[in-house]
C-alpha positions in Angstrom: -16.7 -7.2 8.0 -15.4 -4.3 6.8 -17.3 -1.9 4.8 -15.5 0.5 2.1 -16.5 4.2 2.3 -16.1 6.0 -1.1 -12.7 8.0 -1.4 -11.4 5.4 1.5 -9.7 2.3 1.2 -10.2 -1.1 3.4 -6.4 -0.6 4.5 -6.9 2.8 5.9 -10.0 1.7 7.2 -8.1 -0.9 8.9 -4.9 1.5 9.9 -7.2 4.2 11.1 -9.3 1.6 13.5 -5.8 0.6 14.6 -4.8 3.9 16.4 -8.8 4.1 17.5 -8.1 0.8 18.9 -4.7 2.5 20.6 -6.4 5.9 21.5 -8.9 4.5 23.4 -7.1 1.9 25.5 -5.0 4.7 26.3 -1.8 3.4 25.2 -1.1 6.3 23.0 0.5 8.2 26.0 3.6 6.8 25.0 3.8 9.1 22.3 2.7 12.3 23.2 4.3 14.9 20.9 5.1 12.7 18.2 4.1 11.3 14.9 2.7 7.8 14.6 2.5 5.7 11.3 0.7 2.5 10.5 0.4 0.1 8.3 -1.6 -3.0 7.9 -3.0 -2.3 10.8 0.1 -2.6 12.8 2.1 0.6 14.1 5.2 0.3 12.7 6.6 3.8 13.5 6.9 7.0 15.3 9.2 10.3 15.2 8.9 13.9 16.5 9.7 15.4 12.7 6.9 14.2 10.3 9.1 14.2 6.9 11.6 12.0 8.9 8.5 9.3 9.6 7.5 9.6 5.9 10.5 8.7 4.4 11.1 5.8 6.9 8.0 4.7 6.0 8.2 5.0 2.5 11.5 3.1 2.9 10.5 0.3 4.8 7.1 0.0 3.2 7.5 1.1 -0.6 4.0 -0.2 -2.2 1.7 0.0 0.6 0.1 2.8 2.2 -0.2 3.9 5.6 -1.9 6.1 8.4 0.0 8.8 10.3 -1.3 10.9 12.8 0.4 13.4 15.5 0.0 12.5 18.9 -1.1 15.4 20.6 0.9 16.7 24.0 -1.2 18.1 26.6 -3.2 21.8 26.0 -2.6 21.0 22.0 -5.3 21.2 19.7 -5.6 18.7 17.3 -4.5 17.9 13.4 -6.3 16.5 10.7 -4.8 13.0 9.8 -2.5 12.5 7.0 -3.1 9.5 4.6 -0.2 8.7 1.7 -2.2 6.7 -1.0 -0.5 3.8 -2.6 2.6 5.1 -4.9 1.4 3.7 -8.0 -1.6 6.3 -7.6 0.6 9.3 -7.5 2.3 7.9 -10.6 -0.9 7.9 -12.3 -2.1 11.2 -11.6 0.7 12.7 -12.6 1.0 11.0 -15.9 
């Protein structure tokens, strides 16, 4: 089971182990140069523009959060991961 780190939720947990899962099979080749998102666990997108991914995510997937990470082409260096917390959060926050 699972355990939940402070400032992290089981769902990213799960998202992030997804693409570990992914990265280290090596299946992640596929998308060199491009943005990957998940959700549930499940990859359920990819694109070259980030903002393009987001939306589509945010579309298809409007009370959920996901994972998104860049695929990195060969001789980059690598990005910090991107995490978009639940919607509901933001509207808090702001309020």
């Amino acid at each position: 089971m699972m355990k939940a780190v402070p400032g992290r939720s089981l769902k990213y947990d799960q998202n992030h182990k997804a693409f570990e899962k992914m990265e280290e099979s090596g299946d992640l080749a596929a998308y060199k140069g491009q943005h990957i998102a998940f959700v549930d666990g499940t990859l359920v997108g990819n694109e070259p523009d980030e903002e393009t991914l987001i939306r589509q995510v945010i579309q298809r997937y409007p009370k959920k959060g996901a994972f998104i990470h860049y695929v990195l082409k060969d001789g980059e260096e690598e990005e910090p991961p991107v995490r978009i917390p639940h919607p509901r959060r933001i509207i808090r926050e702001q309020v």
